[in-house]
PyMOL Python script that loads the backbone (N, CA, C, O; Angstrom):
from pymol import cmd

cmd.read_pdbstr("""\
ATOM      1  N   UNK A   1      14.102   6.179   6.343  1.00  0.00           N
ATOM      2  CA  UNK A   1      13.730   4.817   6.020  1.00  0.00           C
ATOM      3  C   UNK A   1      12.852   4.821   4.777  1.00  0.00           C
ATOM      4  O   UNK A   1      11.962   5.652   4.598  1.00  0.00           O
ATOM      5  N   UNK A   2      13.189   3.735   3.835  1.00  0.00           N
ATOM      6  CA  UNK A   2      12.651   3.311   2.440  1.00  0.00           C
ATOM      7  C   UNK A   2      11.737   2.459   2.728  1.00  0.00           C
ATOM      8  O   UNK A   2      12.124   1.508   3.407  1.00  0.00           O
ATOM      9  N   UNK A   3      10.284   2.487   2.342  1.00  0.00           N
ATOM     10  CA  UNK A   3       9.482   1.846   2.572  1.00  0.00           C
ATOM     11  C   UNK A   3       8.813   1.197   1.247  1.00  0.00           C
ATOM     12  O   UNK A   3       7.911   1.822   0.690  1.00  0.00           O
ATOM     13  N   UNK A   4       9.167   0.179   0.831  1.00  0.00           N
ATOM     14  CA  UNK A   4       8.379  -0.439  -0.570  1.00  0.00           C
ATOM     15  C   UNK A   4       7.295  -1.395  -0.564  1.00  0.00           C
ATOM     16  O   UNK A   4       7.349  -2.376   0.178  1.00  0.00           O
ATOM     17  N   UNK A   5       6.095  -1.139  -1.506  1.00  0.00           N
ATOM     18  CA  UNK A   5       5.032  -1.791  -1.250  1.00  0.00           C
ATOM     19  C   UNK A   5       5.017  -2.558  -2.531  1.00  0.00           C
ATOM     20  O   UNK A   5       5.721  -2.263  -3.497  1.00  0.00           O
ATOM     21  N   UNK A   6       4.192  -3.542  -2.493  1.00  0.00           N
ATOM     22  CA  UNK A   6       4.451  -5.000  -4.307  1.00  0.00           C
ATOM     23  C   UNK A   6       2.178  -4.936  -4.186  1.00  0.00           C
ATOM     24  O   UNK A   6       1.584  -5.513  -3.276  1.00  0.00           O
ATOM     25  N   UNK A   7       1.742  -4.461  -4.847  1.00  0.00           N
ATOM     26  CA  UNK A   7       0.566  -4.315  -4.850  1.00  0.00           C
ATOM     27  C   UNK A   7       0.018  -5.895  -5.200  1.00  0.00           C
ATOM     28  O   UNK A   7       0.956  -6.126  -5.962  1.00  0.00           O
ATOM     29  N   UNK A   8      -0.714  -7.069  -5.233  1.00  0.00           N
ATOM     30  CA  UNK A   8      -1.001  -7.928  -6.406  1.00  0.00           C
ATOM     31  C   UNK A   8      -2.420  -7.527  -7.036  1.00  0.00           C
ATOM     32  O   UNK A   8      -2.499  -7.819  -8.229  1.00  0.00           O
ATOM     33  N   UNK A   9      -3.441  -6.982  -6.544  1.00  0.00           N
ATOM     34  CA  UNK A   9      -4.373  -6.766  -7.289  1.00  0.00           C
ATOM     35  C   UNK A   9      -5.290  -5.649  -6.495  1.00  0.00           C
ATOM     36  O   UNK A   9      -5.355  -5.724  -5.268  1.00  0.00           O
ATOM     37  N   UNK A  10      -5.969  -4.655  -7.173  1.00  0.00           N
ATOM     38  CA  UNK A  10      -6.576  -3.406  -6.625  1.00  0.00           C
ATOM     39  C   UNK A  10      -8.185  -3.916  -6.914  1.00  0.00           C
ATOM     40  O   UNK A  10      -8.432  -4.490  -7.975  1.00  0.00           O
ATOM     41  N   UNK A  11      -9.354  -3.652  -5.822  1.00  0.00           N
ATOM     42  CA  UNK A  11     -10.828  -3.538  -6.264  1.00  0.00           C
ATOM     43  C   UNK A  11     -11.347  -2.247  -5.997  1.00  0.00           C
ATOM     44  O   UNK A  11     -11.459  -1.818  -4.849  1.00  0.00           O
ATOM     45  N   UNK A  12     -11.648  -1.651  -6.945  1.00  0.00           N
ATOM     46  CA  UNK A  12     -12.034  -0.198  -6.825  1.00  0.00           C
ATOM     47  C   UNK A  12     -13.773  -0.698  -6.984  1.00  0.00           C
ATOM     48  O   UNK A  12     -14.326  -1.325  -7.887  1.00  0.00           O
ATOM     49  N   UNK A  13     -14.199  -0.246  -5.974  1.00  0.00           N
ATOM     50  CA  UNK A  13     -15.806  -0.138  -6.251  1.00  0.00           C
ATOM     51  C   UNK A  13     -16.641   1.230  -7.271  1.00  0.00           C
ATOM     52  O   UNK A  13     -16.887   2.397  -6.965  1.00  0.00           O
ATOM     53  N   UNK A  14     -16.795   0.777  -8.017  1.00  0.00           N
ATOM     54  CA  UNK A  14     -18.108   1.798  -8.848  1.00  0.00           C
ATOM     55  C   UNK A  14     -16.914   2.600 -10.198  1.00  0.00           C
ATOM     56  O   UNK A  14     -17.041   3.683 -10.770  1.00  0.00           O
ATOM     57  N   UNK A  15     -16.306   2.017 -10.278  1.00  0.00           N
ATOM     58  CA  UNK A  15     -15.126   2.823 -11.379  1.00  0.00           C
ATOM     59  C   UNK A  15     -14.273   1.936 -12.367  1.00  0.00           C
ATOM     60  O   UNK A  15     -13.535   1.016 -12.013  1.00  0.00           O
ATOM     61  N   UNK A  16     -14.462   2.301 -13.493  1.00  0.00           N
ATOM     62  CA  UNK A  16     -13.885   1.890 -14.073  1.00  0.00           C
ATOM     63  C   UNK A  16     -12.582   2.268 -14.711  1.00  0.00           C
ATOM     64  O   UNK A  16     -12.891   2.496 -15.881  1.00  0.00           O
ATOM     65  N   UNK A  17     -11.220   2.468 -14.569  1.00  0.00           N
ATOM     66  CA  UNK A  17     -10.367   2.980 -14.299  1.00  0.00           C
ATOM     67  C   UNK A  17      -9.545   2.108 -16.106  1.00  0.00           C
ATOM     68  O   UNK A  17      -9.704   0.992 -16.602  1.00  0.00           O
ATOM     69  N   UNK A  18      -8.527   3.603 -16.647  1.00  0.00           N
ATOM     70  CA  UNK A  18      -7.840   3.032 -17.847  1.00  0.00           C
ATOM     71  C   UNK A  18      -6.090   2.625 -17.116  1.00  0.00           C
ATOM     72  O   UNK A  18      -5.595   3.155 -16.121  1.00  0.00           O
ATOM     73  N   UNK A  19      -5.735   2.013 -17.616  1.00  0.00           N
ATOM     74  CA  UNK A  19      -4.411   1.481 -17.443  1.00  0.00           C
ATOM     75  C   UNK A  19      -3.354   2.975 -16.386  1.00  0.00           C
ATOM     76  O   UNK A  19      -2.896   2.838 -15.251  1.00  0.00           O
ATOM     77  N   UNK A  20      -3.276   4.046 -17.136  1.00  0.00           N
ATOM     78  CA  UNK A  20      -3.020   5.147 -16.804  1.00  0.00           C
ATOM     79  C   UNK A  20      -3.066   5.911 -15.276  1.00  0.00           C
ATOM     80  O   UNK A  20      -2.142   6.357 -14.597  1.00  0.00           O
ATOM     81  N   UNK A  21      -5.295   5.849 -14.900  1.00  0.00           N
ATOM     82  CA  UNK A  21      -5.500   6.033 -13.928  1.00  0.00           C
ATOM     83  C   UNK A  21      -5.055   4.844 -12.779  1.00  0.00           C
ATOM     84  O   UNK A  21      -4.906   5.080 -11.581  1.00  0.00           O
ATOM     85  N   UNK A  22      -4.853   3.317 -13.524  1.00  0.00           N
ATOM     86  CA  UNK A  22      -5.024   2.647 -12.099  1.00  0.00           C
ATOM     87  C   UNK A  22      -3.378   2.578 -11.894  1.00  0.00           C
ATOM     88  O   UNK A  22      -2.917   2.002 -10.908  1.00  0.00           O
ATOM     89  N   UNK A  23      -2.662   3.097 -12.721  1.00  0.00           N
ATOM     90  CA  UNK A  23      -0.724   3.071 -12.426  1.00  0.00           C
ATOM     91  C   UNK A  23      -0.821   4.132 -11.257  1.00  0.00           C
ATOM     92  O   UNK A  23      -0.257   3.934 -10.181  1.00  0.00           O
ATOM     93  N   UNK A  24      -1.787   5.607 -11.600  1.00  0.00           N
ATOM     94  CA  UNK A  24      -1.488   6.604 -10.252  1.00  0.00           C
ATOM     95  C   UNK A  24      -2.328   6.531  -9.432  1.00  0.00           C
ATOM     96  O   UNK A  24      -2.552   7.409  -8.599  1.00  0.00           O
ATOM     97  N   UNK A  25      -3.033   5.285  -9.555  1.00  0.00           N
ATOM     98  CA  UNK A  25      -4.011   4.937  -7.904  1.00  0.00           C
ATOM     99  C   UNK A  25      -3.451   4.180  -7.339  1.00  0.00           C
ATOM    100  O   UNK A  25      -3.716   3.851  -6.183  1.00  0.00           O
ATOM    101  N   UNK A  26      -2.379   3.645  -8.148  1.00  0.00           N
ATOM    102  CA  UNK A  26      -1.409   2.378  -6.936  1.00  0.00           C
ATOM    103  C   UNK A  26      -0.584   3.197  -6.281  1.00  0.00           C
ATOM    104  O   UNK A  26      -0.437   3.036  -5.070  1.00  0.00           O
ATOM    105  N   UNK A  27       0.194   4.363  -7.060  1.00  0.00           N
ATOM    106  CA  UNK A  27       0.840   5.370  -6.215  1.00  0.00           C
ATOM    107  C   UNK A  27       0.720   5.700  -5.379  1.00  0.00           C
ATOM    108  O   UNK A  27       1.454   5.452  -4.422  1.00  0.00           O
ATOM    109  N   UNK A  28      -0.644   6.686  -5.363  1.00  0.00           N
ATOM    110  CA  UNK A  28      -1.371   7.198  -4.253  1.00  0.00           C
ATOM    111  C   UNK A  28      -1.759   6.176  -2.968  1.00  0.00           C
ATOM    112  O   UNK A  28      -1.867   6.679  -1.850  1.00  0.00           O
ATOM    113  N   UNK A  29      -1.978   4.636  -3.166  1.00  0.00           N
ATOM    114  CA  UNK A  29      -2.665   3.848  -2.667  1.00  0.00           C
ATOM    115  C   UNK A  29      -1.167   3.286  -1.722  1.00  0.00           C
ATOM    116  O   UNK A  29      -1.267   3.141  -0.504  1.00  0.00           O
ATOM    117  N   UNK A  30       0.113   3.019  -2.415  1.00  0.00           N
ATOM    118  CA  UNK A  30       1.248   3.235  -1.833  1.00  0.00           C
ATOM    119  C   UNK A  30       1.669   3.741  -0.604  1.00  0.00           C
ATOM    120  O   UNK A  30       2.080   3.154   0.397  1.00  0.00           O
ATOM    121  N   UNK A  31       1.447   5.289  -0.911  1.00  0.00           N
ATOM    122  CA  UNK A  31       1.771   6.442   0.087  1.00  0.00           C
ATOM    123  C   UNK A  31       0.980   5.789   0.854  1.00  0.00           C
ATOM    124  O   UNK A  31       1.398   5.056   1.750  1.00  0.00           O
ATOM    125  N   UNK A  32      -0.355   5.989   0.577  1.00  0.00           N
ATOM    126  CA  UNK A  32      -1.072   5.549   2.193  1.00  0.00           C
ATOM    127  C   UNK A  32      -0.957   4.829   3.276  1.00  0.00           C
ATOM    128  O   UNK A  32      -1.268   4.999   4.455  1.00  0.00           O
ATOM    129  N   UNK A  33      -0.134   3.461   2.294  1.00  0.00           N
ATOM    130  CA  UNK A  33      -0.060   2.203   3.338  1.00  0.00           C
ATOM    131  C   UNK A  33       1.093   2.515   3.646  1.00  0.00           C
ATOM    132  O   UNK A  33       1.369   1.848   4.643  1.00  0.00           O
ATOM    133  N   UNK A  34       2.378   3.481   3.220  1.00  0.00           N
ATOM    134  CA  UNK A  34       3.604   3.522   4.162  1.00  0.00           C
ATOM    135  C   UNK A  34       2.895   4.576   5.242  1.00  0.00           C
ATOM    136  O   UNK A  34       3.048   4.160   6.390  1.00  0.00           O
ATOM    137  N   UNK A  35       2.050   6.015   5.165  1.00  0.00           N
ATOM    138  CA  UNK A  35       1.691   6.579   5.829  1.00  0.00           C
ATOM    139  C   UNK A  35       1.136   6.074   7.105  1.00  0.00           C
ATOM    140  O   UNK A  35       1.283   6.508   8.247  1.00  0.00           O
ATOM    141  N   UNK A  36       0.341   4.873   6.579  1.00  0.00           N
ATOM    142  CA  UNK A  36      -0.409   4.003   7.862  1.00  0.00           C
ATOM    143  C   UNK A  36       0.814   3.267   8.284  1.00  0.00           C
ATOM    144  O   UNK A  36       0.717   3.169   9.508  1.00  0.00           O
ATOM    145  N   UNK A  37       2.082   2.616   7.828  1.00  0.00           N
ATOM    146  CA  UNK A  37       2.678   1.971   8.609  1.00  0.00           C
ATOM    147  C   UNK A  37       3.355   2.701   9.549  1.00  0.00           C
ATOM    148  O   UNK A  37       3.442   2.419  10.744  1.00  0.00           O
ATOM    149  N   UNK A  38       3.869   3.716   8.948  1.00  0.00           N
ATOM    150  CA  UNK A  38       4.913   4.348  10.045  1.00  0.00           C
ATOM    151  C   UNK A  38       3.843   5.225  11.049  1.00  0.00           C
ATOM    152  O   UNK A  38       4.361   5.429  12.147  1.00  0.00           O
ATOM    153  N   UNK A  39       2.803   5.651  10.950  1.00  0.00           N
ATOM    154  CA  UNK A  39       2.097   6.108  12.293  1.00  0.00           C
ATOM    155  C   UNK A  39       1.744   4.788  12.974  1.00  0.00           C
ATOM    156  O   UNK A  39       0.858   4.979  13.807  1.00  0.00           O
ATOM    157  N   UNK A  40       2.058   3.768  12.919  1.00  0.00           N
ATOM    158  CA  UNK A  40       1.584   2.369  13.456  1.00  0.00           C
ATOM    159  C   UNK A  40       3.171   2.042  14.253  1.00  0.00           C
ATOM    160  O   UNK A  40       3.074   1.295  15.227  1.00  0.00           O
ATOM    161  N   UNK A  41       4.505   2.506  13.940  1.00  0.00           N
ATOM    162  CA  UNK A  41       5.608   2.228  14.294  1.00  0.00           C
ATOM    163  C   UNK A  41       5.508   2.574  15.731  1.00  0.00           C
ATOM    164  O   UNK A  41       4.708   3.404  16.163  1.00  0.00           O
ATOM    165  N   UNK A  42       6.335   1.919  16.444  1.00  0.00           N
ATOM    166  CA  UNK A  42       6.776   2.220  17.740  1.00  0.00           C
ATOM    167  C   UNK A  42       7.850   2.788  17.408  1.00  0.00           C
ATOM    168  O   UNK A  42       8.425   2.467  16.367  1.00  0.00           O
ATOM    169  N   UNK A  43       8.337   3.769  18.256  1.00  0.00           N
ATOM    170  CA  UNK A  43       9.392   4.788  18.123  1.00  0.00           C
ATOM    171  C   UNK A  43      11.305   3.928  18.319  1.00  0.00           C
ATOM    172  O   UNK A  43      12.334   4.058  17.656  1.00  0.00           O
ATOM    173  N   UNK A  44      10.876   2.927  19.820  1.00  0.00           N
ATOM    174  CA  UNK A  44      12.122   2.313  19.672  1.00  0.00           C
ATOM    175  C   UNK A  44      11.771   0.781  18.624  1.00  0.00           C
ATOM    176  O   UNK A  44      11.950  -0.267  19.244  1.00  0.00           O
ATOM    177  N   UNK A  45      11.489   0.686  17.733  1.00  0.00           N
ATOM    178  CA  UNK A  45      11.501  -0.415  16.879  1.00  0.00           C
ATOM    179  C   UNK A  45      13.259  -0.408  16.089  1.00  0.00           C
ATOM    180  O   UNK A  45      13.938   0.460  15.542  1.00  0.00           O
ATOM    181  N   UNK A  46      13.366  -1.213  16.265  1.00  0.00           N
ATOM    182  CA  UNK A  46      14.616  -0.995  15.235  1.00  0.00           C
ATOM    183  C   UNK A  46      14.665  -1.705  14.017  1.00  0.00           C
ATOM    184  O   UNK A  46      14.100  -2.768  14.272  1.00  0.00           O
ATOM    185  N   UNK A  47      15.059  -1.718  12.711  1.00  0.00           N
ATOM    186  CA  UNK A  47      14.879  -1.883  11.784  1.00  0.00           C
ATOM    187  C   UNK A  47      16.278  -2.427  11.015  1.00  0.00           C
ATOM    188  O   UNK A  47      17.320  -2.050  11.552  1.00  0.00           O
ATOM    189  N   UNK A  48      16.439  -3.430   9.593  1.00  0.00           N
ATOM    190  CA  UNK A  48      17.980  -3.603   9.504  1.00  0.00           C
ATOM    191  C   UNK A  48      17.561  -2.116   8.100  1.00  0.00           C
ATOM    192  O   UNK A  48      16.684  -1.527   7.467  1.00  0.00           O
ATOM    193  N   UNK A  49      19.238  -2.274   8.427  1.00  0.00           N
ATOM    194  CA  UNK A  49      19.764  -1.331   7.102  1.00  0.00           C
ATOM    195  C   UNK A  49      18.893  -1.342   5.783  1.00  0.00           C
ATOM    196  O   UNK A  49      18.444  -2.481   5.654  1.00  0.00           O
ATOM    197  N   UNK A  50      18.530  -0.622   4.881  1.00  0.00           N
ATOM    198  CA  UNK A  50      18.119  -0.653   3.750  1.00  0.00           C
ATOM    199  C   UNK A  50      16.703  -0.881   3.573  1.00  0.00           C
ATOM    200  O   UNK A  50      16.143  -0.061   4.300  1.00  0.00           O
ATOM    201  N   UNK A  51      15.702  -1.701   2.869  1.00  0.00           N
ATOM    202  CA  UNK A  51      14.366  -1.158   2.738  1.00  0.00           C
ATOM    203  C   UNK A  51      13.508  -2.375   3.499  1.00  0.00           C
ATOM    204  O   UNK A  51      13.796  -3.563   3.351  1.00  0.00           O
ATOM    205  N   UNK A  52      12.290  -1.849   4.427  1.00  0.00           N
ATOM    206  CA  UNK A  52      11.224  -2.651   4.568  1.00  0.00           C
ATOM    207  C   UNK A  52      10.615  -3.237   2.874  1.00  0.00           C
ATOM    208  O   UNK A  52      10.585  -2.686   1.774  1.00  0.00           O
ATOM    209  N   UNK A  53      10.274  -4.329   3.270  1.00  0.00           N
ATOM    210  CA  UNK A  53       9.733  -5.089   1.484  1.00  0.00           C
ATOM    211  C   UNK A  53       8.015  -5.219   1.750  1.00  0.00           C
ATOM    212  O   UNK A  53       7.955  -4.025   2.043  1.00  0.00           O
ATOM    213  N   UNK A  54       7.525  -5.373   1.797  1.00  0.00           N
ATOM    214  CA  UNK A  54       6.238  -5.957   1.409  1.00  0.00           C
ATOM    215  C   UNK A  54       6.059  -7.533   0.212  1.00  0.00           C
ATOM    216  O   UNK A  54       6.252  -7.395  -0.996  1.00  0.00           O
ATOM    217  N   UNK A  55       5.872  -8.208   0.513  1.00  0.00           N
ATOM    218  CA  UNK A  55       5.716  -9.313  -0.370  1.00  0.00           C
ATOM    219  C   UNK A  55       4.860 -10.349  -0.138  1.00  0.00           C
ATOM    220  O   UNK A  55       4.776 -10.952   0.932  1.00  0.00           O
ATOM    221  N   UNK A  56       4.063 -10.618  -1.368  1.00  0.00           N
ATOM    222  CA  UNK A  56       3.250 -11.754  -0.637  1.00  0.00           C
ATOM    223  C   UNK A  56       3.098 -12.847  -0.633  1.00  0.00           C
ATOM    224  O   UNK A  56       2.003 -13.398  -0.745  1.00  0.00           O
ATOM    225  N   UNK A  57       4.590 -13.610  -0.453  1.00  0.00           N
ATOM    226  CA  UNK A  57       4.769 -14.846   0.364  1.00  0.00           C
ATOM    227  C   UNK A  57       4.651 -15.119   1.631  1.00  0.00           C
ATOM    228  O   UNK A  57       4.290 -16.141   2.216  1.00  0.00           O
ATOM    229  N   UNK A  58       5.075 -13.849   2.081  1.00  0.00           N
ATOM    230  CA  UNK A  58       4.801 -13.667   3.610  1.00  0.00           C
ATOM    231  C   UNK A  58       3.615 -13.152   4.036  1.00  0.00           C
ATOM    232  O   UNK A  58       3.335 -11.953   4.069  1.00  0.00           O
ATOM    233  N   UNK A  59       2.560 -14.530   4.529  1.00  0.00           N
ATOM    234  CA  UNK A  59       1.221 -14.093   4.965  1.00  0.00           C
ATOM    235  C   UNK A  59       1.340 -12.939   6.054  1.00  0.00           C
ATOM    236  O   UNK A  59       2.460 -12.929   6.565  1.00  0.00           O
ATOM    237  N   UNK A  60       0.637 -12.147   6.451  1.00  0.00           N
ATOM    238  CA  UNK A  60       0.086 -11.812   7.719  1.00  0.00           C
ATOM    239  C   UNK A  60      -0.916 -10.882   7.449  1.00  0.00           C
ATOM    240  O   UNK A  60      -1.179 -10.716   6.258  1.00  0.00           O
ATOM    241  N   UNK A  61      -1.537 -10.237   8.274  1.00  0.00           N
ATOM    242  CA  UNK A  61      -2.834  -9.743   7.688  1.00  0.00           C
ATOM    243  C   UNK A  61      -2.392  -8.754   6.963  1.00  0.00           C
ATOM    244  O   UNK A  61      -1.329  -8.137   7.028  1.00  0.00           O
ATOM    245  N   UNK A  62      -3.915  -8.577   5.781  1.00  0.00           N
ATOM    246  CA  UNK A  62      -3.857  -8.185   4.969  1.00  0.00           C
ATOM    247  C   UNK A  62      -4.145  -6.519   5.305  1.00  0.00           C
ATOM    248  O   UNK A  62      -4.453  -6.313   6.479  1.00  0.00           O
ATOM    249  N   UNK A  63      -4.099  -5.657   4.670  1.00  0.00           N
ATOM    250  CA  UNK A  63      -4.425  -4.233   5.412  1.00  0.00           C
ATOM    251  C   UNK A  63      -5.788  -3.644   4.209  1.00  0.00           C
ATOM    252  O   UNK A  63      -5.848  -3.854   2.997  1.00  0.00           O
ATOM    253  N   UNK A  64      -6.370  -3.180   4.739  1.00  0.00           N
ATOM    254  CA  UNK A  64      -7.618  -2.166   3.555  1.00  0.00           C
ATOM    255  C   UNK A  64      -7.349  -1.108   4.125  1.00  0.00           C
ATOM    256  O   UNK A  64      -6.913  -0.815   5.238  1.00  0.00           O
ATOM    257  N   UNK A  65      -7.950  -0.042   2.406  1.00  0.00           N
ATOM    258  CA  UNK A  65      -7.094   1.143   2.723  1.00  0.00           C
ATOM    259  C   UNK A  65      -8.156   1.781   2.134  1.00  0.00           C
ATOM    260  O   UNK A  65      -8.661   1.115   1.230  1.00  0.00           O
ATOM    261  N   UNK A  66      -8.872   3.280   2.424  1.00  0.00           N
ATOM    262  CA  UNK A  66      -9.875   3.723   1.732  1.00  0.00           C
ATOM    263  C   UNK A  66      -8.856   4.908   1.089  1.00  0.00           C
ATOM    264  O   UNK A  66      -8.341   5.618   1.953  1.00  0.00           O
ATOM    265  N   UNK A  67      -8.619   5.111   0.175  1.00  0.00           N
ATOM    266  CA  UNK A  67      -7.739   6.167  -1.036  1.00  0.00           C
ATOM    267  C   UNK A  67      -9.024   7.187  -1.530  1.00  0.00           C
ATOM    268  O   UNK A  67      -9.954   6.664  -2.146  1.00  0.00           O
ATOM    269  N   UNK A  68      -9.054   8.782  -1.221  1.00  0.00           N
ATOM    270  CA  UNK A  68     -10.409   9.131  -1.954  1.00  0.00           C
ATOM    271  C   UNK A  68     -10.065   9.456  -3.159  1.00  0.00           C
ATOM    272  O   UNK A  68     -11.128   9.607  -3.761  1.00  0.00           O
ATOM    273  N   UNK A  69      -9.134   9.666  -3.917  1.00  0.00           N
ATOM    274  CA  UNK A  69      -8.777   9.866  -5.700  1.00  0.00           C
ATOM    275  C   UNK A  69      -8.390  11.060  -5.990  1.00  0.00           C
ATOM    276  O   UNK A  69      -8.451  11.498  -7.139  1.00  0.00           O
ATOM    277  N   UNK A  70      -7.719  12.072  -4.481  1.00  0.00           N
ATOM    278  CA  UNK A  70      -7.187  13.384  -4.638  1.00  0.00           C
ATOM    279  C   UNK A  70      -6.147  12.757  -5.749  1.00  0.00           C
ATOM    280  O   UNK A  70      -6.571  13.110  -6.849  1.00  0.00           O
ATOM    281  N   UNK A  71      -5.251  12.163  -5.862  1.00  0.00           N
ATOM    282  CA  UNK A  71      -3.906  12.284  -6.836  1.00  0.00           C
ATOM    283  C   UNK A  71      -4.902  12.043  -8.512  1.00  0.00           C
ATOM    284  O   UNK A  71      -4.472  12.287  -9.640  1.00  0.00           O
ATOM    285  N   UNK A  72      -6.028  11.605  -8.210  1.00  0.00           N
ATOM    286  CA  UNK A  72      -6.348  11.491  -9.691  1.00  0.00           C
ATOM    287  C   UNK A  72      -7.439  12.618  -9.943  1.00  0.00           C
ATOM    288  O   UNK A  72      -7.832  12.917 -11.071  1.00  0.00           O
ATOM    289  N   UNK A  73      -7.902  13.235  -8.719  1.00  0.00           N
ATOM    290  CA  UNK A  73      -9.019  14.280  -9.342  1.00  0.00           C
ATOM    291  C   UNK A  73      -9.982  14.114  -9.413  1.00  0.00           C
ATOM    292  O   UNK A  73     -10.624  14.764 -10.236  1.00  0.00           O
ATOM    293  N   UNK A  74     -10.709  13.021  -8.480  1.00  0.00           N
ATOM    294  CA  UNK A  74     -11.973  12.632  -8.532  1.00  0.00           C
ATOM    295  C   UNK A  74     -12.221  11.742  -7.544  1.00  0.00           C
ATOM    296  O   UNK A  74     -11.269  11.058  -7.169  1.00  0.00           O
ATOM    297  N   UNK A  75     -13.396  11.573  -6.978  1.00  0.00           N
ATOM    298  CA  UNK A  75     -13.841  10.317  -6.016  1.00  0.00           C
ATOM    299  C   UNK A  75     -14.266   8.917  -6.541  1.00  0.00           C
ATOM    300  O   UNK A  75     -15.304   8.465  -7.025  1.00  0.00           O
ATOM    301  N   UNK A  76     -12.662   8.263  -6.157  1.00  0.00           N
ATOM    302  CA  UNK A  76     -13.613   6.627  -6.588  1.00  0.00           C
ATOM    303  C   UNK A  76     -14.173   6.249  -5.330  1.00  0.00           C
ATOM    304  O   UNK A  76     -14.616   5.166  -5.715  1.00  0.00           O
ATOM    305  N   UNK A  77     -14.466   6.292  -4.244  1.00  0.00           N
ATOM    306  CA  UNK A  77     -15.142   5.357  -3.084  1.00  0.00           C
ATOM    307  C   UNK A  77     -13.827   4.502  -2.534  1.00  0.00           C
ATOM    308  O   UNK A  77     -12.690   4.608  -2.992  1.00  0.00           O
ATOM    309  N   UNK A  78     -14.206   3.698  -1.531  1.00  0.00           N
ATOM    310  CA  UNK A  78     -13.512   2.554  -1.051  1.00  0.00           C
ATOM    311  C   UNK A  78     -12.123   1.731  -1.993  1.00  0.00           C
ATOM    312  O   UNK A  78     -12.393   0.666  -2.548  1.00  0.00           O
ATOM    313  N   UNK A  79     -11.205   2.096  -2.068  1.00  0.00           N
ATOM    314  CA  UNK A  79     -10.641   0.871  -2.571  1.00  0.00           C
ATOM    315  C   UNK A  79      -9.785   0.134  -1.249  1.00  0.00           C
ATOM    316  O   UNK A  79      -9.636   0.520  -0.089  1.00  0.00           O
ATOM    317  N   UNK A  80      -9.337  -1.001  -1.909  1.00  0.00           N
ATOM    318  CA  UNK A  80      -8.811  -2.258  -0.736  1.00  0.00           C
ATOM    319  C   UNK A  80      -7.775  -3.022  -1.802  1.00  0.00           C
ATOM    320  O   UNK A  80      -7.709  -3.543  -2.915  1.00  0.00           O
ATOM    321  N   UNK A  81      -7.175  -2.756  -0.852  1.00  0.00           N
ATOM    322  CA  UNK A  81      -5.711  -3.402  -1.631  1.00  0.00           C
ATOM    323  C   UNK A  81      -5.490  -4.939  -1.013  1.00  0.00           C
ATOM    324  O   UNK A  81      -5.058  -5.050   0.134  1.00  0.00           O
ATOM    325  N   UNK A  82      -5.758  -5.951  -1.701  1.00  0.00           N
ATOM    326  CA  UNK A  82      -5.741  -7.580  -1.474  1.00  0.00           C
ATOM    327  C   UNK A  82      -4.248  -7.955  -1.363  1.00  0.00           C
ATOM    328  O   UNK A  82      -3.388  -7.214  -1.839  1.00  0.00           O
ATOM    329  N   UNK A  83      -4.010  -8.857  -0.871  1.00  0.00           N
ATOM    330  CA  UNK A  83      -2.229  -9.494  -0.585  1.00  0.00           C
ATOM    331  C   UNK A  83      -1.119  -8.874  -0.323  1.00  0.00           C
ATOM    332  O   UNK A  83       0.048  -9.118  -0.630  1.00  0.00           O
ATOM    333  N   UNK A  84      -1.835  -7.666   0.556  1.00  0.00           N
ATOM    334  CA  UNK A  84      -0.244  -6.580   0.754  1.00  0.00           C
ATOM    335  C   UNK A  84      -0.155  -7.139   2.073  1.00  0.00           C
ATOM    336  O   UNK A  84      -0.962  -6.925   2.978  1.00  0.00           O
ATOM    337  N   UNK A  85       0.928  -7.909   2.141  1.00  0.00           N
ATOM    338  CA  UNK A  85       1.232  -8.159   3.681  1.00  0.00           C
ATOM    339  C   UNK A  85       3.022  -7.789   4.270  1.00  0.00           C
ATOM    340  O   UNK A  85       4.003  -8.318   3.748  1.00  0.00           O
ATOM    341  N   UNK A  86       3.089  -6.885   5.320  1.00  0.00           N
ATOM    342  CA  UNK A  86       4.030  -6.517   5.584  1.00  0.00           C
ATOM    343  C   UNK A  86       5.334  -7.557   5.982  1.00  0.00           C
ATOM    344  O   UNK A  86       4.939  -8.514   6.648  1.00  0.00           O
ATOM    345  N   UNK A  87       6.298  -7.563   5.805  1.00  0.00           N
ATOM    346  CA  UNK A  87       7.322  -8.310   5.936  1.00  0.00           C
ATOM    347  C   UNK A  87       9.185  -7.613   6.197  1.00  0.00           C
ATOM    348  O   UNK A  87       9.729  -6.536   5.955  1.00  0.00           O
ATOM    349  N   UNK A  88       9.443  -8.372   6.545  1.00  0.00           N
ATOM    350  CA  UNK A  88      10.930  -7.419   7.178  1.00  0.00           C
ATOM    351  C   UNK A  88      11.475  -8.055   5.772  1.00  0.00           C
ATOM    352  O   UNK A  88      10.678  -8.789   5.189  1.00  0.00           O
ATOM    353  N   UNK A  89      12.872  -7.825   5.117  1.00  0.00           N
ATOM    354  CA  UNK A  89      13.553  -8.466   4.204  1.00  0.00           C
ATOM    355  C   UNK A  89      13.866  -9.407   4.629  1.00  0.00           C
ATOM    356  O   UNK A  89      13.804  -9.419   5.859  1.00  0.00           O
ATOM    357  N   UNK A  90      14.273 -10.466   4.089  1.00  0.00           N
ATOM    358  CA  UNK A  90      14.880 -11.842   4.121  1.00  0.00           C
ATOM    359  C   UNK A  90      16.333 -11.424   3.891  1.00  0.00           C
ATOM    360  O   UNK A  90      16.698 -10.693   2.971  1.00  0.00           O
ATOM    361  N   UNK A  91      17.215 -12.024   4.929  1.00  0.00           N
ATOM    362  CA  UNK A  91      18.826 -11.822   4.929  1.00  0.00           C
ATOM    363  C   UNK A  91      19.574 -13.309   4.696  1.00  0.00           C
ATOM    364  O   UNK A  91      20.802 -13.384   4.662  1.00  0.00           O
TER     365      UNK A  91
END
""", "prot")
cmd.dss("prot")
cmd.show_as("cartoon", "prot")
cmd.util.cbc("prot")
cmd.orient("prot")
């Protein structure tokens, strides 16, 4: 299973990050939230064909995610990813 995340805006506390670093903190910040979804899955869930979406038209709660900055090589602290709310695709 393909799991895609649509970020709308990142708050990194205490860092000031160049265009560069914050493209591979969304990466990293990515992985996490599919990592947290699928240990959150129930085993018989069933799913349709092709990819879970993330989008944020579709409210539901929002998730925070603490990322420590292994993919970039350094500790930023806390970040929290605003308007990622999980959603099945629209058919």
């Amino acid at each position: 299973m393909k799991v895609r995340f649509r970020i709308d805006r990142l708050i990194v506390d205490g860092a000031n990050l160049s265009s560069i670093e914050r493209a591979r903190l969304k990466d990293a910040l990515r992985m996490s939230l599919e990592a947290q979804l699928l240990e959150r899955m129930e085993t018989n869930v069933s799913l349709p064909r092709g990819e879970l979406h993330f989008e944020r038209r579709h409210i539901a709660m929002p998730m925070a995610v603490d990322v420590r900055g292994a993919a970039l090589g350094m500790t930023l602290g806390p970040v929290v990813a605003q308007s990622v709310w999980p959603t099945a695709p629209q058919s």
